[in-house]
Residue frames as a rotation matrix with the C-alpha (Angstrom) as fourth column:
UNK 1
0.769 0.621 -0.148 97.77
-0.625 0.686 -0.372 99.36
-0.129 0.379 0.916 85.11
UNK 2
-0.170 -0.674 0.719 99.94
-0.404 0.713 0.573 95.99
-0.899 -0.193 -0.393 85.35
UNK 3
0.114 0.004 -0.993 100.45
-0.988 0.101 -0.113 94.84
0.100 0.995 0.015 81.86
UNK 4
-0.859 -0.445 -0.253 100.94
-0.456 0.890 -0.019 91.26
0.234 0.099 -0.967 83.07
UNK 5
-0.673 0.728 0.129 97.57
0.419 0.519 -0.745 90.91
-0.609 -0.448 -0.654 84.10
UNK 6
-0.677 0.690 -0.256 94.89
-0.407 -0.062 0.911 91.03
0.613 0.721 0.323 81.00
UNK 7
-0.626 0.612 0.483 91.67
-0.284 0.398 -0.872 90.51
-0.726 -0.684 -0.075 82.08
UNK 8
-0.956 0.224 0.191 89.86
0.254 0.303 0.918 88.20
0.148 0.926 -0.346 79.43
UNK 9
-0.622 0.775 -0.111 86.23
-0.782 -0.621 0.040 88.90
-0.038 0.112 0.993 78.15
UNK 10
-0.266 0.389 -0.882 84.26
0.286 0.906 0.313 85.69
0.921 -0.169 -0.352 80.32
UNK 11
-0.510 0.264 0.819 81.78
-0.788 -0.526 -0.321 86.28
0.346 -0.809 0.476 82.83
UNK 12
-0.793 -0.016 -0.609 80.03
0.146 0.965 -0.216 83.60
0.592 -0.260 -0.763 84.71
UNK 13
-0.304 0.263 0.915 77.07
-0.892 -0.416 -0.177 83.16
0.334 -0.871 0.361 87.03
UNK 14
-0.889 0.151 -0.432 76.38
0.208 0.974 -0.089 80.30
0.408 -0.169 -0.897 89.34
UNK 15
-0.139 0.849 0.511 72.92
-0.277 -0.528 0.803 80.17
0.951 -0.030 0.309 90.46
UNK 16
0.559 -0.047 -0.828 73.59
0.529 0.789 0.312 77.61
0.639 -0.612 0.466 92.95
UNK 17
-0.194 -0.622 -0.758 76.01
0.978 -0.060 -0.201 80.13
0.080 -0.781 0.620 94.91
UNK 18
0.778 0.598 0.191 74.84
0.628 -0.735 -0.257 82.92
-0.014 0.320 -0.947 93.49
UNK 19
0.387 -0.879 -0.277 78.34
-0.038 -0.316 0.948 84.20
-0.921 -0.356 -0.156 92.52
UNK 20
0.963 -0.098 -0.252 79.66
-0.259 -0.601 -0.756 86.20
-0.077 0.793 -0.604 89.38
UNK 21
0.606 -0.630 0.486 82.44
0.290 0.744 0.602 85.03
-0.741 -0.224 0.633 88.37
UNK 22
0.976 -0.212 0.047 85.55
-0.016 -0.286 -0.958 86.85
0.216 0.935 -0.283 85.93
UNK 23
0.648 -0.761 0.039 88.49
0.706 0.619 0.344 85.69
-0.286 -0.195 0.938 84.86
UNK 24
0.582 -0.778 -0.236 92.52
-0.813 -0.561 -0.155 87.56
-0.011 0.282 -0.959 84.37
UNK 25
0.931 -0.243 -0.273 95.09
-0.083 0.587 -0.805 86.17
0.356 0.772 0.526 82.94
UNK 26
0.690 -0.486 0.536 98.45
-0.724 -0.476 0.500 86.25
0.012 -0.733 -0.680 84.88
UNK 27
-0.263 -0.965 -0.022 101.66
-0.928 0.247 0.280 85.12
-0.264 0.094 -0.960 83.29
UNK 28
-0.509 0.145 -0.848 99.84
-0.524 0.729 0.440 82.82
0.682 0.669 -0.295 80.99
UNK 29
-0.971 -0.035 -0.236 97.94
0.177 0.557 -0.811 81.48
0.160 -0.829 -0.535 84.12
UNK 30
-0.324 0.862 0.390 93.76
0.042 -0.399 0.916 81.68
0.945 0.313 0.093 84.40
UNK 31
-0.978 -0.091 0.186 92.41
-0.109 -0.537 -0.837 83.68
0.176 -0.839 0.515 87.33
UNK 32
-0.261 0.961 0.093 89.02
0.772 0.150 0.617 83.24
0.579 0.232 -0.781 88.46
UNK 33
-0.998 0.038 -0.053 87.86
0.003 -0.785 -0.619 86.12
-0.065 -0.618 0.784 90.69
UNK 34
-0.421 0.899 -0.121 84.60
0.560 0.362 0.745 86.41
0.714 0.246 -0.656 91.65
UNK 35
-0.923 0.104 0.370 82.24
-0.351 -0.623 -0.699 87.92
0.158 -0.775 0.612 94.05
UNK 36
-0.618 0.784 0.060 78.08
0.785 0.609 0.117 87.02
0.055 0.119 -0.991 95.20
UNK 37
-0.975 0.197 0.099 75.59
-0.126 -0.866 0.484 88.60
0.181 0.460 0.869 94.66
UNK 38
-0.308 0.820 0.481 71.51
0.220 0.554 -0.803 88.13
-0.926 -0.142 -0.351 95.61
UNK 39
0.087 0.611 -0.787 70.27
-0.893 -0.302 -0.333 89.68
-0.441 0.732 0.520 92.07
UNK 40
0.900 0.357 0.249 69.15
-0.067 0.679 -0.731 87.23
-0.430 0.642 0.635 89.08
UNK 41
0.090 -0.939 0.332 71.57
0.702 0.296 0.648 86.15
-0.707 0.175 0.685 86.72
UNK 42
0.679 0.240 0.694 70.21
0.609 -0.711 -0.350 88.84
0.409 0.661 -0.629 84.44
UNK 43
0.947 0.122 0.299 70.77
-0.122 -0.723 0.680 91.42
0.299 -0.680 -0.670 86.75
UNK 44
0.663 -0.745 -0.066 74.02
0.085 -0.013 0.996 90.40
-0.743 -0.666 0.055 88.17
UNK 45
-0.039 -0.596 0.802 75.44
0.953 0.219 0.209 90.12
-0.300 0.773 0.560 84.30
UNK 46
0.293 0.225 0.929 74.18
0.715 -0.697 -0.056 93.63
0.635 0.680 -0.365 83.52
UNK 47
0.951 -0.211 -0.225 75.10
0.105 -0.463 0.880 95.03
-0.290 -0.861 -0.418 87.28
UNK 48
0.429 -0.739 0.520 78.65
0.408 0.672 0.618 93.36
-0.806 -0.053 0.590 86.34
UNK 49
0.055 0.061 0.997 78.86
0.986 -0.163 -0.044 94.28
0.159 0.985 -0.069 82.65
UNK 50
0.643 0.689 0.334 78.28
0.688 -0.711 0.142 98.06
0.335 0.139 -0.932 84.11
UNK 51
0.790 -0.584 0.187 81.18
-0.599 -0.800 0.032 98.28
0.131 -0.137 -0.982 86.16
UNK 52
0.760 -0.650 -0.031 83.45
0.622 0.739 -0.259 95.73
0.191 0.178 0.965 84.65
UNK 53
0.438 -0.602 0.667 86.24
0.007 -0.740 -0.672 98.32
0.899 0.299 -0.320 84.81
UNK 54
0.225 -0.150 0.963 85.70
-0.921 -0.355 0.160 99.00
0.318 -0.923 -0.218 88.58
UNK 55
0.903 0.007 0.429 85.57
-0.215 0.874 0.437 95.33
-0.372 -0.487 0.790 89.65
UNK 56
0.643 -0.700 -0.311 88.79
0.382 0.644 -0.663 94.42
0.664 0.307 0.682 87.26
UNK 57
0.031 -0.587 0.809 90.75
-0.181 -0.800 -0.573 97.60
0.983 -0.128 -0.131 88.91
UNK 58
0.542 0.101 0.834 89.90
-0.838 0.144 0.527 96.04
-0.067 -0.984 0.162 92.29
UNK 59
0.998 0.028 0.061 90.77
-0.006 0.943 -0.334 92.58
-0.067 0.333 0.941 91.08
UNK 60
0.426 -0.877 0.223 94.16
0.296 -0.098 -0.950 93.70
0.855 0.471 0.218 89.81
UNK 61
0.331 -0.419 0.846 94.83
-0.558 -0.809 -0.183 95.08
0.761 -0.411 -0.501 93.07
UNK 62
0.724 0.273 0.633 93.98
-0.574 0.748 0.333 92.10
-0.383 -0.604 0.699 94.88
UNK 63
0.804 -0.592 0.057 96.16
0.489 0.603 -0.630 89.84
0.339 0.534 0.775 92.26
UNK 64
0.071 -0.787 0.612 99.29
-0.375 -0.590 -0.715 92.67
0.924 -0.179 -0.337 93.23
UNK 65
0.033 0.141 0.989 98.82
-0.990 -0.128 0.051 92.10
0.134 -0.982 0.136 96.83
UNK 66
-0.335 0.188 -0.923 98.42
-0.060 0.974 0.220 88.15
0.940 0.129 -0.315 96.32
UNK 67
-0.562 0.718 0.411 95.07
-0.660 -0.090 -0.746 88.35
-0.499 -0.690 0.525 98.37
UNK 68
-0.320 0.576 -0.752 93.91
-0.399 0.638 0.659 84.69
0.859 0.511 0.025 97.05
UNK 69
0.577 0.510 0.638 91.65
-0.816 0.393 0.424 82.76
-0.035 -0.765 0.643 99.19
UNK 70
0.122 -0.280 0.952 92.00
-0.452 0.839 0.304 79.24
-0.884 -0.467 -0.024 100.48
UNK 71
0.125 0.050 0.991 91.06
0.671 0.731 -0.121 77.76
-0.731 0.680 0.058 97.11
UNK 72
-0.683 -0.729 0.047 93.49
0.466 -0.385 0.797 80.32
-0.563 0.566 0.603 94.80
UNK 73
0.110 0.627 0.771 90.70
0.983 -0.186 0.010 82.41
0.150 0.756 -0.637 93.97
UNK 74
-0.855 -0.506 0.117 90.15
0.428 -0.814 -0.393 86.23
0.294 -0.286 0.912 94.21
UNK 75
-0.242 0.969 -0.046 87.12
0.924 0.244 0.296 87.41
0.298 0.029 -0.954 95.77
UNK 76
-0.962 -0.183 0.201 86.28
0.151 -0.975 -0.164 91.01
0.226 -0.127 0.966 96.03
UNK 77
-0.445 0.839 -0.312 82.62
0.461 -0.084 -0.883 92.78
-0.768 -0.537 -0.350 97.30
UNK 78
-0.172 0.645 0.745 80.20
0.963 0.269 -0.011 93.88
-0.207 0.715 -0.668 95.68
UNK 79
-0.996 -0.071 0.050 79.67
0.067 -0.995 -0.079 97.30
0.056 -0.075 0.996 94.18
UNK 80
-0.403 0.908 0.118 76.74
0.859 0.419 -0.295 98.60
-0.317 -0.018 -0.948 95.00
């Protein structure tokens, strides 16, 4: 586990993209990471909420690797 990277307790869903959306912190700096999803926004908050753990532990790996997209996000796949 990288102590420089805190993931903060803020989830997001756009309905319009359909895309979950959680944020890490990183040297005082706010990550967005994110991923899409077809489920509701219920559903994708409680999918999400289930294996916050797994998704950060990907996330963090991505953020190590600096594997940002075009527009300095992190985007990982769904678990299913």
């Amino acid at each position: 586990m990288n102590q420089s990277i805190i993931f903060v307790d803020r989830v997001e869903y756009d309905e319009s993209t359909k895309r979950i959306s959680f944020f890490a912190q990183v040297s005082g700096q706010l990550i967005r990471c994110f991923y899409l999803t077809n489920k509701s926004e219920k559903d994708a908050i409680s999918d999400f909420e289930s294996k916050k753990f797994d998704y950060e532990d990907i996330a963090e790996s991505a953020i190590e690797d600096e594997l940002y997209n075009d527009e300095g996000l992190i985007e990982v796949e769904e678990l299913l």
